[in-house]
C-alpha positions as a Markdown table, in Angstrom:
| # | Residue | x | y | z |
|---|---|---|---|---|
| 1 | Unk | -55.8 | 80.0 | 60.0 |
| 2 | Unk | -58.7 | 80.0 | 61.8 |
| 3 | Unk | -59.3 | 80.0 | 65.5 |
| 4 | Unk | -62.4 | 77.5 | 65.6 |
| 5 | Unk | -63.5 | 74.5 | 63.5 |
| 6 | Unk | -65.4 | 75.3 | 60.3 |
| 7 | Unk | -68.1 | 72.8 | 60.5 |
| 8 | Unk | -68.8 | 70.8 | 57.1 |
| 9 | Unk | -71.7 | 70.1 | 55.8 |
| 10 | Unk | -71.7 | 66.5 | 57.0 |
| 11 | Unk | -71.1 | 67.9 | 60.6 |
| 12 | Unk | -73.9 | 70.4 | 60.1 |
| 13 | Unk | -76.4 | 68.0 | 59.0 |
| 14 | Unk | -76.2 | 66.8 | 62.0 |
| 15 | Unk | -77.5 | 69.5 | 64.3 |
| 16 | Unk | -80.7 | 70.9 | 64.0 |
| 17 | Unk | -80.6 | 74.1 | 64.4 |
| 18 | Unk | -76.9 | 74.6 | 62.3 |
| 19 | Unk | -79.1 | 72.4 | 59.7 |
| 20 | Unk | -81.8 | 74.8 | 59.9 |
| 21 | Unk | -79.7 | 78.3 | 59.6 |
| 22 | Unk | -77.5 | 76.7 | 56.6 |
| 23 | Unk | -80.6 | 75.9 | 54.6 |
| 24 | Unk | -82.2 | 78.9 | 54.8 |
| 25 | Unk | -78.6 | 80.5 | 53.9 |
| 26 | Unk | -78.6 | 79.0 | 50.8 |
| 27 | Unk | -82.1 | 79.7 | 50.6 |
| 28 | Unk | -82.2 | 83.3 | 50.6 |
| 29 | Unk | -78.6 | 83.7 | 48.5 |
| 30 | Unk | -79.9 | 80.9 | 46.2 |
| 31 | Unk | -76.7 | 79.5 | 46.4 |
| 32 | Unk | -75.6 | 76.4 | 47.8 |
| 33 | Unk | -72.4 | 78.2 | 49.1 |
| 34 | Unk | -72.2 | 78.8 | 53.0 |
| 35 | Unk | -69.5 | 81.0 | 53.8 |
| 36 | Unk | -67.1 | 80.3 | 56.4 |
| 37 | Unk | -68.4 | 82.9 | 59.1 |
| 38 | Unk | -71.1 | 80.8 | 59.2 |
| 39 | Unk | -69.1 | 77.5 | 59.3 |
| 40 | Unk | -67.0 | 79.0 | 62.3 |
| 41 | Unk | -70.3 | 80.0 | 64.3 |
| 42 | Unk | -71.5 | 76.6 | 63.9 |
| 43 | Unk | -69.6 | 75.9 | 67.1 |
| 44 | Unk | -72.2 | 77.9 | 68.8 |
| 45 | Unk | -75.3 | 77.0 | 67.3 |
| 46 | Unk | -77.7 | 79.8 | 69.3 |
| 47 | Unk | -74.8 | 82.5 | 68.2 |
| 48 | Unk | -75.3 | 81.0 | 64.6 |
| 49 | Unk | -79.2 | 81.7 | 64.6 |
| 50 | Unk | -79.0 | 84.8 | 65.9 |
| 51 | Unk | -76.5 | 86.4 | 63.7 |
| 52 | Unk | -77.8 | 85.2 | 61.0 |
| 53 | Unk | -81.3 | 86.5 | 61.9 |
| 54 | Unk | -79.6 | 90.0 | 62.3 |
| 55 | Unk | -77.9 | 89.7 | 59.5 |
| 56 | Unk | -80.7 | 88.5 | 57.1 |
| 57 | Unk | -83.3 | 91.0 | 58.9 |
| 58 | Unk | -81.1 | 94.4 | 57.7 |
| 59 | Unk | -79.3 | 92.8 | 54.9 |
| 60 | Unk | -81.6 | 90.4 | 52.8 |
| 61 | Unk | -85.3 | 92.0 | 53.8 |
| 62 | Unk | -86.2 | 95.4 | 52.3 |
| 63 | Unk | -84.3 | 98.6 | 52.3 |
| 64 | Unk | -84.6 | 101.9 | 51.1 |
| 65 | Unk | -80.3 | 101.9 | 50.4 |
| 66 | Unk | -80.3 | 99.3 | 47.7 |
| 67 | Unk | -78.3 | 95.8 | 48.2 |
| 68 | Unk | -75.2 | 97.2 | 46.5 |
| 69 | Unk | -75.2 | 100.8 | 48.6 |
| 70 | Unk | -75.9 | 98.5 | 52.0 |
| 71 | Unk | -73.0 | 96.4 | 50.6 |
| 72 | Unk | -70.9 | 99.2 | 50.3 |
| 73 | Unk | -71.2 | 100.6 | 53.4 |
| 74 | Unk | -70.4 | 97.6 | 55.0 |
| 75 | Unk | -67.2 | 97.4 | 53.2 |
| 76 | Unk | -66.5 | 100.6 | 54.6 |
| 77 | Unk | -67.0 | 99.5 | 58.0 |
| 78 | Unk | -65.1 | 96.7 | 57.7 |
| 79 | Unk | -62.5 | 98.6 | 56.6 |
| 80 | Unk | -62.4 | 100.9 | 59.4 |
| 81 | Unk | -62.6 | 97.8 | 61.3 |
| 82 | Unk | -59.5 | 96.1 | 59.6 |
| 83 | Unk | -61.5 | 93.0 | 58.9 |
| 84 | Unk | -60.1 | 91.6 | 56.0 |
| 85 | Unk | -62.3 | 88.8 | 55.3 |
| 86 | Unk | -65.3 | 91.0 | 55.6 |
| 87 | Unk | -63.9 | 93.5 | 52.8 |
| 88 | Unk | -63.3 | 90.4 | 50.8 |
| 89 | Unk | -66.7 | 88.6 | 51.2 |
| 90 | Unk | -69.1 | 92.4 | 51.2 |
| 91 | Unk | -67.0 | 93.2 | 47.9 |
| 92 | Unk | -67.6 | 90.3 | 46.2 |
| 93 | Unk | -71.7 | 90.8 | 47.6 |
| 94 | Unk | -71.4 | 94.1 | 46.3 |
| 95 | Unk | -70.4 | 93.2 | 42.9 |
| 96 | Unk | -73.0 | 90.6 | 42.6 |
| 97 | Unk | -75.3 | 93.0 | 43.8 |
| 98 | Unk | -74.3 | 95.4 | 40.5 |
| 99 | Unk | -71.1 | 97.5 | 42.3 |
| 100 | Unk | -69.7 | 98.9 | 39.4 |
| 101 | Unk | -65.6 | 99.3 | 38.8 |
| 102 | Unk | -65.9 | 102.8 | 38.9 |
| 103 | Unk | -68.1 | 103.1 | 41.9 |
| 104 | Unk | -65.4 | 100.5 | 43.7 |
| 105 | Unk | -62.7 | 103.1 | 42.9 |
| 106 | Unk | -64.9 | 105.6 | 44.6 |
| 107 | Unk | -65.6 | 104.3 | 47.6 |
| 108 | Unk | -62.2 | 103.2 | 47.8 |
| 109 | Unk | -61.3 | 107.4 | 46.9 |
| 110 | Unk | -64.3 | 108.2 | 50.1 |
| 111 | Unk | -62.5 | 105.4 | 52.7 |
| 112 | Unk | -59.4 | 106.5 | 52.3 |
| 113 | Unk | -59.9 | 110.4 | 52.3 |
| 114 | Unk | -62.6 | 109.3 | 55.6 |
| 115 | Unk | -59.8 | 108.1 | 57.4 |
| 116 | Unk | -56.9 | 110.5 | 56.8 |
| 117 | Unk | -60.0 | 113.4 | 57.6 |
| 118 | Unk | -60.8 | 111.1 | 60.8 |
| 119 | Unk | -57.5 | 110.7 | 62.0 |
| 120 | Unk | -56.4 | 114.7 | 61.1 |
| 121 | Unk | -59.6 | 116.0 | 63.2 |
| 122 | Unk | -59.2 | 113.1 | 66.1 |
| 123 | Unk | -55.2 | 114.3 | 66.4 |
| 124 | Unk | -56.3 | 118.0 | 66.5 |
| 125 | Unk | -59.1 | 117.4 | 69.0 |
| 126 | Unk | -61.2 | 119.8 | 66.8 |
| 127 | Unk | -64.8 | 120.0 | 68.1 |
| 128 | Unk | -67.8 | 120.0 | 65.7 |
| 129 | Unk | -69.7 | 123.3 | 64.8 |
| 130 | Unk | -72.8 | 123.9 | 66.5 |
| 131 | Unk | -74.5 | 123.6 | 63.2 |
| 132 | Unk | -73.7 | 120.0 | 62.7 |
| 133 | Unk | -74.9 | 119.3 | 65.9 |
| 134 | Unk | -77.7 | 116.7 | 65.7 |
| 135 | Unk | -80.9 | 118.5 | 67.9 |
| 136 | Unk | -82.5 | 116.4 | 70.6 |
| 137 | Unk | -85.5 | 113.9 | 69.6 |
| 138 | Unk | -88.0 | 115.4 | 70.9 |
């Protein structure tokens, strides 16, 4: 159950600036769905705008991953994070977004063997090799 009111449409009509953000949600998706992140940061309208511009500036613009690979990554992330509704709402993107079954069960197969590696190296304190080591910008 949620924490905050998820504002309804009728409630969002009625603020200009959630107004504003919903339309252009369903705008760029081309989808008259708004999700219920964005219903919950309703409460704070300025929070709203600005996470949606953030969001729609790395997720909806251009990008040299590809929707589905962006997607995917930010399942993996969510994962790591334990946010379940974010797995749930960046797997059905990814899907839309041509994720494949196989390509699921993959990343599923990298997450997994990512966090048993993480959690193996963090335990052991093992330091990385010199030749992994990222050099200075310059």
């Amino acid at each position: 159950m949620s924490t905050v009111k998820l504002w309804t449409d009728e409630e969002a009509a009625a603020d200009p600036v959630v107004a504003r953000v919903f339309a252009d949600i369903r705008a760029t998706r081309k989808s008259d769905f708004v999700n219920n992140l964005w219903r919950g940061l309703a409460n704070h309208p300025q929070l709203l705008e600005a996470t949606w511009a953030r969001l729609k500036a790395v997720m909806a613009g251009d990008t040299v991953l590809g929707p589905a690979v962006q997607e995917m990554i930010y399942i993996a992330v969510s994962t790591a994070n334990a946010c379940s509704y974010c797995v749930h709402s960046h797997t059905a993107a990814a899907r839309a977004k041509g994720m494949s079954d196989a390509q699921h069960a993959e990343l599923m197969a990298i997450i997994g063997l990512a966090a048993m590696t993480n959690g193996l190296v963090t335990a052991m304190h093992i330091p990385p090799n010199q030749a992994f080591m990222v050099p200075e910008a310059l």
